[in-house]
Structure formats: C-alpha cells, structure tokens
DRENPADO-150878 format. One line per 5 residues: their letters; for each residue x, y, z of C-alpha. Coordinates in pm, whole numbers, plus 50000, padded with zeros to 5 digits. Layout:
! DRENPADO-150878
a	X,Y,Z; ...
END
This chain:
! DRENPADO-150878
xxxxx	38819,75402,81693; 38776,75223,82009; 38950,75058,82324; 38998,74723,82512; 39043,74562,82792
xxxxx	39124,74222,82943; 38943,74138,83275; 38832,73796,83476; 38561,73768,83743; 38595,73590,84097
xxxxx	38943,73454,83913; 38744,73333,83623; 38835,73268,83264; 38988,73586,83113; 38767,73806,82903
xxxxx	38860,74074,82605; 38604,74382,82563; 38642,74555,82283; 38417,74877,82303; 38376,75089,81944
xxxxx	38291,75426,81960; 38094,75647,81728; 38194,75931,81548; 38227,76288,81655; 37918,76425,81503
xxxxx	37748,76222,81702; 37460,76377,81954; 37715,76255,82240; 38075,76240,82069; 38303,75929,82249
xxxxx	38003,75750,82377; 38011,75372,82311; 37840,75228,82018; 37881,74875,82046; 38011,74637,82295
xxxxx	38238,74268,82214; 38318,74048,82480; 38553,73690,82333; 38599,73427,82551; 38991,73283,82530
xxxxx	38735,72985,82274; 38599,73254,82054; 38905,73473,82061; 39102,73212,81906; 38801,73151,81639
xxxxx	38839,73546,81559; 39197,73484,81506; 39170,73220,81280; 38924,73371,81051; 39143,73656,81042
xxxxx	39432,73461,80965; 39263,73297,80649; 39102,73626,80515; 39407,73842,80568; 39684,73521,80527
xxx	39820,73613,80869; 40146,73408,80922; 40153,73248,81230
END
C-alpha cells in the first residue's frame, strides 16, 4: 500500500509522488520504502505502457 500526492514548486510544472510503504513486520511499520516522483512527460509514458500491457481503453 501507499499514497500520493500532486504538488508544484514556485508555480512550477505539476509533480505526482507516489510514496510505497513497507509491510507491517517491518522494524518501523508505515515508514516509506520507496519514493516516485513523474513529471506530467513521464506520467504520460507510465500511462502508455500501462495501457499496452494491461489493453487499457482510452
């Protein structure tokens, strides 16, 4: 499981963070494991590669 969030600095280019976090027998349960950041460019690549592995209608 995990969470996101959308944010932009000084007014920016938006940026998506997608945060995944470990599992709960971790040594410190909820902490983050690994940090994504996609640009609105490599947000769109994500989507389609996606799209062609999963044949995501559009």
């Amino acid at each position: 499981m995990g969470h996101y969030k959308v944010f932009s600095h000084d007014g920016q280019k938006r940026v998506l963070q997608i945060d995944t976090l470990g599992s709960q027998q971790r040594e410190i349960p909820g902490k983050v494991s690994q940090t994504i950041q996609l640009s609105e460019d490599s947000a769109r690549e994500l989507w389609l590669i996606l799209g062609k592995e999963f044949a995501f209608k559009t």
